[in-house]
C-alpha positions in Angstrom: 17.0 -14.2 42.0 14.7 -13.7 38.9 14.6 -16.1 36.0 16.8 -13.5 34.2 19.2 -13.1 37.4 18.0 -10.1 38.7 17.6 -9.6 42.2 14.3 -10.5 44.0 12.8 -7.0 45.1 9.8 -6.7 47.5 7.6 -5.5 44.5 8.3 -8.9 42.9 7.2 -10.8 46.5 4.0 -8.8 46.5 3.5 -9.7 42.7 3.5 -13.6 43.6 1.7 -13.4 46.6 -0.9 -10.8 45.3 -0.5 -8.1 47.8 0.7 -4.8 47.7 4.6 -4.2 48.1 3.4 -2.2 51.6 2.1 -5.4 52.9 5.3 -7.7 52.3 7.0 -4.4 54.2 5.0 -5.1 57.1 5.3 -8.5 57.3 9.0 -8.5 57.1 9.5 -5.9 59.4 6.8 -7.7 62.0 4.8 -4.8 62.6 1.7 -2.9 61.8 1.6 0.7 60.0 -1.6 3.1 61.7 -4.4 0.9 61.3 -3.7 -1.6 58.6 -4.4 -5.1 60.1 -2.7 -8.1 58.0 -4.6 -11.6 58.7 -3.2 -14.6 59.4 -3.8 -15.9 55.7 -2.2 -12.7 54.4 0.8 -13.2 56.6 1.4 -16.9 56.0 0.6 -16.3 52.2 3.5 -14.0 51.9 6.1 -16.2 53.9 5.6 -18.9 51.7 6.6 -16.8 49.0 9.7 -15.5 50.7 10.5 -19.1 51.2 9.9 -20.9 48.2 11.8 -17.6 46.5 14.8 -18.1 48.8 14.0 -13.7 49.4 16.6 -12.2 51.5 15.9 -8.7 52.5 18.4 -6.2 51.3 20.4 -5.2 54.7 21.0 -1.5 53.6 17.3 -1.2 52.8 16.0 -2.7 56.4 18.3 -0.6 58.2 17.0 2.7 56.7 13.0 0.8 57.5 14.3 0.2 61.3 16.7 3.1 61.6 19.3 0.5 63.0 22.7 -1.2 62.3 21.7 -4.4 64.3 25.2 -3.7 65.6 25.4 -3.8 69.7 28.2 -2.2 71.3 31.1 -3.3 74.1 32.7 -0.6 75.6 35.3 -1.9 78.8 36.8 0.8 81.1 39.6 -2.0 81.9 41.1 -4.4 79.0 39.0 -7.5 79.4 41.4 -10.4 77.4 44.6 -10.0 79.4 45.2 -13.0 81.2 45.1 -11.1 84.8 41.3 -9.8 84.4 40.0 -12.7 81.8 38.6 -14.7 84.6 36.5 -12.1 85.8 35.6 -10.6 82.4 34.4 -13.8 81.0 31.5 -14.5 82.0 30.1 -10.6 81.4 31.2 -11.5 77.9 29.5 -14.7 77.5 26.3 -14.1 78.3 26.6 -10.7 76.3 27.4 -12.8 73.4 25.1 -15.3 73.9 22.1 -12.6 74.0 23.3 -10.3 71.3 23.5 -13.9 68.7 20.3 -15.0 70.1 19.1 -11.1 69.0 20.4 -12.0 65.0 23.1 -8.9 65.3 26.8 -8.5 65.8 28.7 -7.5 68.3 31.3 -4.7 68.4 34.1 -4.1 71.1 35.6 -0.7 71.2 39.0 -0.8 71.4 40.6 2.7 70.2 40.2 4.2 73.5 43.4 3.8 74.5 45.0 4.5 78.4 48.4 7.5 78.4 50.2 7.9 81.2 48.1 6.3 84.1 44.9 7.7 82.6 41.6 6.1 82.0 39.7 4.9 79.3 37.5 7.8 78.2 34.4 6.9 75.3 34.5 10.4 73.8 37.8 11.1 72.4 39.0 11.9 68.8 38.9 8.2 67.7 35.5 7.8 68.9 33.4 5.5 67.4 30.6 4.8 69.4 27.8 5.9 67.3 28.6 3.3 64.4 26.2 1.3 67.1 23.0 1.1 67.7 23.5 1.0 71.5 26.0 0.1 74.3 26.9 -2.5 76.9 28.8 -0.5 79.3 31.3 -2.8 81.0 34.1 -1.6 83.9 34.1 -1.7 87.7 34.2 2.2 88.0 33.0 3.8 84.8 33.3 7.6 84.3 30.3 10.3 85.4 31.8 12.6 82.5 31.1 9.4 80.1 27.3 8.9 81.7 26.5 12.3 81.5 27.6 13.1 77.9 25.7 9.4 77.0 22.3 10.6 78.7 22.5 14.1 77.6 23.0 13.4 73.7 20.3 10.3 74.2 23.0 7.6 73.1 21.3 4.2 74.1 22.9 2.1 76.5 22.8 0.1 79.5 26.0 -0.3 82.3 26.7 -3.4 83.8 26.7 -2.6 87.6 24.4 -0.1 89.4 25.9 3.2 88.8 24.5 6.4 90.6 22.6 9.1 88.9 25.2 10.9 86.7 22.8 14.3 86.0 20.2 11.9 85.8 19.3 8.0 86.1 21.5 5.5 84.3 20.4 2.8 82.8 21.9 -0.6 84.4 21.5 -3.8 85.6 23.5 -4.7 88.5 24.1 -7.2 91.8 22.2 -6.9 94.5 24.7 -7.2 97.0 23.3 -5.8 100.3 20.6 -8.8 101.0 23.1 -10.9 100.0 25.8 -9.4 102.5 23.3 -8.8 104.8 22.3 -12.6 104.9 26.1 -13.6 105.2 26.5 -11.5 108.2 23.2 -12.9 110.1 24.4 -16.4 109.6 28.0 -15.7 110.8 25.7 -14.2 113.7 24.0 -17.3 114.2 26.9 -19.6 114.5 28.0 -17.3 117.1 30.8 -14.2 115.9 29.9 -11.3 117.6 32.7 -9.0 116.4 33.3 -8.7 113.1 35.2 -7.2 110.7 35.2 -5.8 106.8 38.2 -5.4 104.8 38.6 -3.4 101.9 37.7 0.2 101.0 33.8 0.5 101.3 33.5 3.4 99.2 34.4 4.8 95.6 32.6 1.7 93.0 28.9 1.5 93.3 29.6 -1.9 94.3 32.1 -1.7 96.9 30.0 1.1 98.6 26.8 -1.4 98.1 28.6 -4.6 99.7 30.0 -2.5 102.5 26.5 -1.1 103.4 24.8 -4.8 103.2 27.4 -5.1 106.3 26.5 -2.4 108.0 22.6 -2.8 108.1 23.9 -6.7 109.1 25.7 -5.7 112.1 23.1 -3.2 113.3 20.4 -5.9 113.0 22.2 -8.5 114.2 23.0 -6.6 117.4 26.8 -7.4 116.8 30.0 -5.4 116.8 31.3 -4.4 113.0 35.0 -2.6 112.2 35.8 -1.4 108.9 39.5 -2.0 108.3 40.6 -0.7 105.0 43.4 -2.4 105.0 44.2 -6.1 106.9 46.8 -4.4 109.1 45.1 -4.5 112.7 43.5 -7.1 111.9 44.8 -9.6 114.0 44.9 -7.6 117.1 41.2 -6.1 116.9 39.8 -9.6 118.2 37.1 -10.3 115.2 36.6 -14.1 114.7 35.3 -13.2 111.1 36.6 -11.5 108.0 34.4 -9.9 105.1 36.9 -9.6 103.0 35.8 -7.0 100.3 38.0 -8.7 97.4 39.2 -12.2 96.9 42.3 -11.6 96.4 42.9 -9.6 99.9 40.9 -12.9 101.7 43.4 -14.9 99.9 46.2 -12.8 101.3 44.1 -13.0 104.7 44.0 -16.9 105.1 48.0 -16.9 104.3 49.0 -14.6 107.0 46.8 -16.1 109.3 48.7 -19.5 108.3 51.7 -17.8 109.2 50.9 -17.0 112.5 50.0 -20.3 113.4 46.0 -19.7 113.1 43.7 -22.4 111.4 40.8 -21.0 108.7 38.2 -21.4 110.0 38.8 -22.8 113.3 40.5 -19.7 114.6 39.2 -17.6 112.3 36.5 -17.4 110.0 36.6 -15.3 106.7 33.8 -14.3 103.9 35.1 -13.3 100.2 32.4 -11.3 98.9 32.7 -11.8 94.9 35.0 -13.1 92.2 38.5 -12.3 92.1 39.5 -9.2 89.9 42.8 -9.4 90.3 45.4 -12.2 89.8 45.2 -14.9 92.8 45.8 -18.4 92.6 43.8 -20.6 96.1 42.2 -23.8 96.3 40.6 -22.3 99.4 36.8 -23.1 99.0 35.5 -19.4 100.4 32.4 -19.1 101.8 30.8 -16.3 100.3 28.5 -15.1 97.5 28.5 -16.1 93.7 27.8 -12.5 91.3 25.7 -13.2 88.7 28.1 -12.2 86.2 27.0 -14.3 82.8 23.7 -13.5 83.5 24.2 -9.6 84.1 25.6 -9.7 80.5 22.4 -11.2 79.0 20.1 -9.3 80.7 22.3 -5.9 79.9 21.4 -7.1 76.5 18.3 -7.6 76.8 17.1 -4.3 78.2 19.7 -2.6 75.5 17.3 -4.1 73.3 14.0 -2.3 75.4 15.4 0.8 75.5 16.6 0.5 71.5 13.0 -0.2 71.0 10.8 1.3 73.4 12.7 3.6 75.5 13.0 4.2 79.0 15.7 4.1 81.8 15.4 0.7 83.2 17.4 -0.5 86.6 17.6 -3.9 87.7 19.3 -6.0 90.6 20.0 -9.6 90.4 19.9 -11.5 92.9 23.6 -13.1 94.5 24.1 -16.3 95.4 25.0 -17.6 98.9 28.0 -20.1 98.5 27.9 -22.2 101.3 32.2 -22.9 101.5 34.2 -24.0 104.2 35.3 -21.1 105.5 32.7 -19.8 108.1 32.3 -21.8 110.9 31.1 -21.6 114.3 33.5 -19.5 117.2 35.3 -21.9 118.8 35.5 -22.3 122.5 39.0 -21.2 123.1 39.0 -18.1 120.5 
């Protein structure tokens, strides 16, 4: 404020630091304008003023200068806070959290896209709101071509968590890599010995079911070893696999019980691999061998490359890399199997 209690403007910043009001612009907004060049003394002249002044930029003004809210969306296909889904939700919203604070903006989760009679969350409905953002953290296990399509085609920024296929063109994402991943689970299960194995779960429909269920099948095939695909776990106890992939936590967790119940010991009589964190509700002190999804960090990089495409444009796709978790669940075939 002025000695009158006016406001501070940027005219009265360039008036104490003897530069034009166009260079305090610059300096505040970080960035050169055609070929003006600000030195260092310039620069550091003019920050000394803003912080001897106490000089706050006005927020209505930047936003017209950078043509942005600083406000990143959240839009979740499936609601992330009930108890049932938290677990697996969290750490997504962590690290999205984490990235859009580090980033000096706010973060805003859609929430009036609500689900009628069985259907799915839609982003484009009457109550839609997600232009009041700058861009969008897409965040669901299947989210909706319709939805990507519409978002590419109007040139809405955004970036999904999870690969997603091209949706009448390439999506923005960053994802799990889960075929090396799988593909490394099955060649050790190979080296202590299984030679028929067996995947449970559907293999198809989410990018990331169809992704762990082809890290599987390259396995196999390289390993020289037999592979079933059982959508279901009925059969499998009479198809004579000493392994399991199990495609979701929870059905492994059901696995290991019925195996209990028929007398069989996990993983002396039968081995099993949970591929990724449980999204539905399961309670097991079973240590799984398996792989650990880089879910906290998928949510701060999602951020980060929001923040690329905001500002430079682009389609960028990227795969991090899955963690083997060693467990004690795959061991070698035992003698009498």
């Amino acid at each position: 404020m002025t000695a009158s209690g006016r406001r501070l403007t940027q005219q009265d910043i360039a008036r104490m630091a003897g530069v034009s009001q166009t260079t305090v612009s610059l300096v505040l907004n970080g960035r050169a304008e055609g070929e003006v060049r600000i030195s260092p003394e310039t620069r550091d002249r003019v920050l000394q003023v803003i912080r001897e002044t106490g000089y706050v930029a006005d927020p209505a003004a930047r936003r017209l200068v950078e043509r942005r809210n600083r406000i990143y969306g959240v839009f979740t296909y499936e609601a992330v806070f009930p108890a049932e889904s938290a677990d697996f939700y969290h750490p997504f919203l962590v690290g999205i959290e984490e990235c859009v604070e580090e980033a000096g903006c706010d973060l805003l989760l859609f929430t009036s896209a609500k689900v009628q009679q069985g259907e799915r969350r839609r982003i484009f409905s009457a109550e839609s709101r997600i232009r009041l953002a700058d861009g969008c953290v897409l965040l669901g296990r299947t989210i909706d071509r319709e939805d990507l399509s519409r978002l590419l085609s109007e040139g809405i920024p955004f970036v999904s968590v999870g690969r997603r296929d091209d949706a009448g063109g390439p999506v923005p994402y960053v994802g799990a890599d889960y075929p090396p991943a799988v593909r490394a689970l099955v060649e050790r299960a190979a080296a202590l010995g299984h030679r028929r194995m067996a995947y449970v779960g559907a293999g198809e429909g989410p990018e990331s079911y169809a992704d762990r269920f082809r890290g599987f099948t390259e396995g196999v095939a390289a390993a020289g070893v037999e592979g079933l695909h059982l959508t279901t776990a009925d059969g499998l106890f009479d198809c004579g696999a000493t392994v399991v992939f199990a495609e979701e936590l929870a059905d492994g967790v059901a696995i290991a019980e019925a195996a209990e119940a028929r007398g069989l010991d996990v993983p002396r009589d039968l081995s099993m691999v949970a591929m990724g964190a449980p999204t539905r509700p399961v309670s097991t002190d079973i240590d799984f061998s398996g792989l650990r999804i880089p879910r906290r960090e998928m949510g701060r990089r999602a951020v980060e490359l929001l923040t690329q495409v905001l500002e430079r444009g682009g389609i960028p796709q990227e795969l991090l890399v899955c963690e083997l978790v060693e467990g004690s669940t795959l061991a070698p075939v035992h003698e009498e199997r």
